[in-house]
C-alpha positions in Angstrom: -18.0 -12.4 6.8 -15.5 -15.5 6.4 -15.9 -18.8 7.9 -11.9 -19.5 8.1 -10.5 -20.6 11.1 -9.6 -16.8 12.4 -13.5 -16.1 11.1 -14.8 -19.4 13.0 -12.6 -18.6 16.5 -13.7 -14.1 16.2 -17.4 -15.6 16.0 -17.0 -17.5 18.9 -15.5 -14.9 21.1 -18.1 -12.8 19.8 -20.8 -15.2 20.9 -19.5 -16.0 23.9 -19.4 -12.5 24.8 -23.6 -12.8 24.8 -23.8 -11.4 20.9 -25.9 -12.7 18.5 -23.6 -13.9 15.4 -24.2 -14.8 12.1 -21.4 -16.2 10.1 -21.3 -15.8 6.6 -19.3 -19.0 4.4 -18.2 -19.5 0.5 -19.4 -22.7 0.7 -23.1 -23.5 2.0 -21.8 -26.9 3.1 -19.6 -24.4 5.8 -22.4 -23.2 6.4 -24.5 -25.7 7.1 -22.4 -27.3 9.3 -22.2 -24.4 11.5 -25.9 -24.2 11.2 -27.3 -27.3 12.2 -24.1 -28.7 14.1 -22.4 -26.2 16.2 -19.3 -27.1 14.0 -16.7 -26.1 11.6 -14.5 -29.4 11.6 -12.6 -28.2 8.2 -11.0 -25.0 10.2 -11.4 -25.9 13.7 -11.7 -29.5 14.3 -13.1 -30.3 17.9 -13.8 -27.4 18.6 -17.5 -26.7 19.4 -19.8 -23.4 18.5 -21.8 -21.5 20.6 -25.7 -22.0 19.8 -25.8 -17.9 19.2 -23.9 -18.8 16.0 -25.8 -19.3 12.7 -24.4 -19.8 9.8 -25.2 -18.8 5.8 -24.2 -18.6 2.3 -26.3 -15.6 1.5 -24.1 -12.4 1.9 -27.7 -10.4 2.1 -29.1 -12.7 4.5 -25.6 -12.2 7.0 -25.4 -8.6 6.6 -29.2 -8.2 7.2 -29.4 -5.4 10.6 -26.2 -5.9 11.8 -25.0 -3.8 13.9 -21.1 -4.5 13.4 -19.5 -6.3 10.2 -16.5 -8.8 10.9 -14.6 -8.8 8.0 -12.6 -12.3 7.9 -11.8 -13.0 4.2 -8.2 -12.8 3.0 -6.8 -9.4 2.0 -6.1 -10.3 -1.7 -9.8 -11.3 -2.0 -11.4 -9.0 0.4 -11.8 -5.9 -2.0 -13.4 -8.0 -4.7 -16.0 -8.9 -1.9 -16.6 -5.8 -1.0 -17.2 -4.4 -4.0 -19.8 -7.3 -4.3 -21.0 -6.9 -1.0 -21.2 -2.7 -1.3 -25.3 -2.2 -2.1 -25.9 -4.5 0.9 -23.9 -3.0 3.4 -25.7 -1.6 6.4 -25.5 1.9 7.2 -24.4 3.2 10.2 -22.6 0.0 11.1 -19.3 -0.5 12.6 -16.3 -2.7 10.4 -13.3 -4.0 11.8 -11.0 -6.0 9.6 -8.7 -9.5 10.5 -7.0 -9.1 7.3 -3.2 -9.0 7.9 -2.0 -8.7 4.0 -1.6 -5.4 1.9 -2.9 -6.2 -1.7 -0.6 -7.2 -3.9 -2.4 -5.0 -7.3 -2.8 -1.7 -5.1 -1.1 -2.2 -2.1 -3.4 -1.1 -0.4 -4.2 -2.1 3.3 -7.5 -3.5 4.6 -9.1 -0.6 5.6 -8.5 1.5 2.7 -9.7 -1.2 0.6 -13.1 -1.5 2.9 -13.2 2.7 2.6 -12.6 2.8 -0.5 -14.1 -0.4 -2.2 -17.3 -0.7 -0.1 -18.3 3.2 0.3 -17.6 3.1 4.0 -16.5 5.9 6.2 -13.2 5.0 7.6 -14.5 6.4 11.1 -16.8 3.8 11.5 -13.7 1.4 10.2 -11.5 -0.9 13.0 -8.8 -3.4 12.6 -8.4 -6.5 15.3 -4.4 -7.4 15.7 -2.3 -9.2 18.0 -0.8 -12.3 19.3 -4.2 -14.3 18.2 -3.7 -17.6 17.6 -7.3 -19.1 16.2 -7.1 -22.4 17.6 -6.0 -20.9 20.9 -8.4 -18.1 20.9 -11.1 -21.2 20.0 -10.2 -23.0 23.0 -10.9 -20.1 25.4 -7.1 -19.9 26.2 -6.3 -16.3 27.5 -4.7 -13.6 25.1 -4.6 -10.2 24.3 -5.7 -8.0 21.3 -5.7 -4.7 19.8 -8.5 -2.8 17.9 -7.2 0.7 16.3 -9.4 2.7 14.8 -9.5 6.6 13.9 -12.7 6.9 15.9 -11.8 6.7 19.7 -15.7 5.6 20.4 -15.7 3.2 17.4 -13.0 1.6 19.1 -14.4 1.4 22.7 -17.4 0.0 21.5 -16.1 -2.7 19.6 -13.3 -2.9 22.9 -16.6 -3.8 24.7 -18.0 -6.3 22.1 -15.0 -8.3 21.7 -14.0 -8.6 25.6 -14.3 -11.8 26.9 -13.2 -13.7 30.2 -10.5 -15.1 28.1 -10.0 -12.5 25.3 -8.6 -8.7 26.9 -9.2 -6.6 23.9 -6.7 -3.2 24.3 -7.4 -0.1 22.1 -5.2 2.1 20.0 -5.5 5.0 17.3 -2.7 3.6 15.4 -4.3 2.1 12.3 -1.3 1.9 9.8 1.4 0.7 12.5 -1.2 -2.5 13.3 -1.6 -3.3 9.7 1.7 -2.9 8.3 3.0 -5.0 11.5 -0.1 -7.7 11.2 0.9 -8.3 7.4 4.6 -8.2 7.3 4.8 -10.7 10.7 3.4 -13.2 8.0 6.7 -12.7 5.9 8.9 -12.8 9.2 7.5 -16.0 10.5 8.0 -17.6 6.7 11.7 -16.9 7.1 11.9 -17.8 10.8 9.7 -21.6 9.0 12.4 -21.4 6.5 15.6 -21.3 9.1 13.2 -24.0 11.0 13.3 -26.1 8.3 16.9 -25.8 7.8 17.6 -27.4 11.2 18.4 -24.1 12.5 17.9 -23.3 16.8 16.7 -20.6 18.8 19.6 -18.3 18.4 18.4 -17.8 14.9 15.2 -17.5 15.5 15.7 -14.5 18.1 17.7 -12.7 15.9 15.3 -12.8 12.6 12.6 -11.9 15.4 14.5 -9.4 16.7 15.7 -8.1 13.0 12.6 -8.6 11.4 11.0 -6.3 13.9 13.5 -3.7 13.4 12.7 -3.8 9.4 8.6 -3.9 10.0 9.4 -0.8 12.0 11.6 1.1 9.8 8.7 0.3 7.2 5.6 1.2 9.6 7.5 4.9 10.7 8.2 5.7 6.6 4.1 5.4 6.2 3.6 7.3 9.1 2.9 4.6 12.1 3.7 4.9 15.7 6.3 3.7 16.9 5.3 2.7 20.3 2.9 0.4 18.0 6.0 -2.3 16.8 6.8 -2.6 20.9 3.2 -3.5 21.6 0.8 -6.4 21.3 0.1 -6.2 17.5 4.1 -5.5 16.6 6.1 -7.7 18.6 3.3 -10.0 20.3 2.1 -10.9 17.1 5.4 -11.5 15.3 6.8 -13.6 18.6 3.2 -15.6 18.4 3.5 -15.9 14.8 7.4 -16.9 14.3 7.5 -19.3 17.3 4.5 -21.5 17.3 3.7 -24.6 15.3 0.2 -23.2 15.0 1.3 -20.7 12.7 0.9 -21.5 9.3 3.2 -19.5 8.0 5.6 -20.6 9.9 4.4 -23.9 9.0 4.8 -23.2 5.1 8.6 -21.5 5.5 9.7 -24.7 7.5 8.3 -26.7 4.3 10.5 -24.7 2.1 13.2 -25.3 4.4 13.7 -28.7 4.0 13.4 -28.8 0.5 10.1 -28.8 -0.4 8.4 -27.2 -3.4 6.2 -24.8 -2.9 3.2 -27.0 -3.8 4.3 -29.4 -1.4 4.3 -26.8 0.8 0.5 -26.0 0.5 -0.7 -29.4 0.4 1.4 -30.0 3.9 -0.5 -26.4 5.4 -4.2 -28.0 4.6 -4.3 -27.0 1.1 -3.8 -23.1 2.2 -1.2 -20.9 1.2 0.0 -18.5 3.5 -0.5 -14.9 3.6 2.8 -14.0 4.0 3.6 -15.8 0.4 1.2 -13.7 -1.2 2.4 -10.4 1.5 5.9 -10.3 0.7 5.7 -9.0 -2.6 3.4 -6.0 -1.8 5.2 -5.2 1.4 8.5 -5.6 -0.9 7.1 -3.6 -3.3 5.3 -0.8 -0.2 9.4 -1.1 1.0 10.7 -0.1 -2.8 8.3 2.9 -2.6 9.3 4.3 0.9 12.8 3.7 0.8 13.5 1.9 3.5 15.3 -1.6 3.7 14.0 -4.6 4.3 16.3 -7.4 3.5 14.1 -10.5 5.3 11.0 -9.9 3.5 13.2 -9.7 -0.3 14.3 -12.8 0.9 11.2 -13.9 1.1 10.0 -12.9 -1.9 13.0 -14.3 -3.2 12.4 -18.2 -2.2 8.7 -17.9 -2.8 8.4 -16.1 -6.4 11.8 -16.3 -7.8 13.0 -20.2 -7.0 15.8 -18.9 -5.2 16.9 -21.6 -2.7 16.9 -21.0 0.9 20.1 -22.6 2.1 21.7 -19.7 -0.9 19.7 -16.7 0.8 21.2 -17.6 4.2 24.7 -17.1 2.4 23.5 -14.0 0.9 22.2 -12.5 4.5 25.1 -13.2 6.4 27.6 -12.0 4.3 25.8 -8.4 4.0 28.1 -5.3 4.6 28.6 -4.9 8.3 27.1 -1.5 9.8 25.5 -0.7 13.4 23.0 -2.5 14.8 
């Protein structure tokens, strides 16, 4: 459900694993190309599609006997869908989300919003995170990934649906520790964009990689996550993947902002798309505010992104913070 570029590359793994997939798109154009051409040029250009992938507008007409629901919209727009989506919803079937956001009106993560929003029992709810770039993961280039779910079995089986000769899907029980580290890796890799931007090298970089994991941490322990999680594929793989690579698009948008560029100029140079983490920092600011725990990298974010605050004035305001123990 979501024919985005992340949506597009899971239902080619998923295909090319020998399942039958059908994606669902917004746009029947989307999915019409996927249909009849094997092609989704708009998210991944060159890129061709298995012939097990179909492709619809119809919501009813995706969800019709599946088996397992991919959840691939956006995580501010995914609990409107699924409160569309909610009388069509097979029973029985197993969810996992690609969401990495926390909703910015509840604050809620993915799979509460799919418990609670679509009447689904959070055993039979998984989330997919890790070092996944979707162009990469398209091209059959080999990664890693983890699925967490509650349910041990829920997550073996959908450990054996995902596996591919080029995609090693892990498991894990950790379900808050992969969500709060998949969304707030958006925020890091907006300010890593941002020192980018600013002409900045890799000694920066490592050490707002190295800090921002140590605040996604602090934040992922106060809601009662595993450590071991933020030292693992879907903590610091996915941050690494996410703040180093051109690919990222949030990295892409902070480097914008970095040299100057408004934050509409910003979107049009990222395809027209903003970036999760733009929408993410405020709700993870705002989770932060409610668990007490520090996170000065993602208020800087938030900062530059919904208070006009310029970035070459935040790096002033970052360095000259009172000195304590690392």
């Amino acid at each position: 459900m979501g024919s985005g570029s992340w949506g597009t590359a899971v239902g080619k793994v998923l295909a090319d694993g020998g399942n039958d997939v059908v994606m669902w798109a917004r746009r029947e154009q989307v999915a019409e190309e996927i249909r009849s051409r094997h092609t989704n040029d708009r998210y991944l250009p060159e890129v061709p599609l298995p012939e097990q992938m179909s492709g619809t507008s119809d919501p009813a007409e995706a969800l019709e006997g599946a088996s397992h629901v991919v959840l691939g919209v956006p995580a501010q727009s995914l609990g409107e869908n699924m409160r569309t989506w909610a009388s069509l919803l097979p029973k029985g079937a197993g969810y996992i989300s690609l969401a990495k956001g926390v909703e910015t009106a509840s604050l809620r993560r993915a799979s509460q919003i799919i418990a609670e929003d679509g009447a689904v029992d959070p055993s039979r709810i998984g989330v997919l995170s890790g070092p996944n770039l979707a162009k990469e993961i398209a091209e059959g280039q080999f990664a890693a990934t983890v699925i967490a779910s509650e349910n041990a079995q829920l997550a073996e089986e959908l450990q054996g649906i995902f596996a591919t000769s080029y995609l090693r899907p892990y498991t894990n029980n950790d379900v808050v520790g992969c969500e709060i580290a998949g969304a707030s890796k958006n925020v890091i890799a907006l300010v890593c964009g941002m020192a980018a931007g600013l002409g900045m090298g890799y000694n920066t970089s490592a050490t707002l990689i190295t800090r921002g994991l140590a605040e996604i941490t602090r934040l992922g322990i106060a809601l009662g996550a595993e450590q071991a999680t933020f030292s693992g594929l879907a903590g610091i793989g996915d941050l690494v993947a996410t703040c180093s690579s051109s690919l990222s698009r949030n990295r892409r948008f902070g480097e914008q902002l970095g040299m100057g560029r408004t934050m509409d100029e910003a979107q049009e140079a990222t395809n027209g798309q903003v970036a999760e983490g733009v929408k993410s920092c405020t709700s993870i600011r705002a989770l932060s505010q409610e668990a007490g725990v520090e996170m000065p990298l993602t208020e800087a974010a938030h900062l530059v992104c919904h208070e006009g605050i310029p970035v070459s004035q935040l790096v002033q305001a970052l360095m000259g913070r009172t000195k304590k123990s690392e």
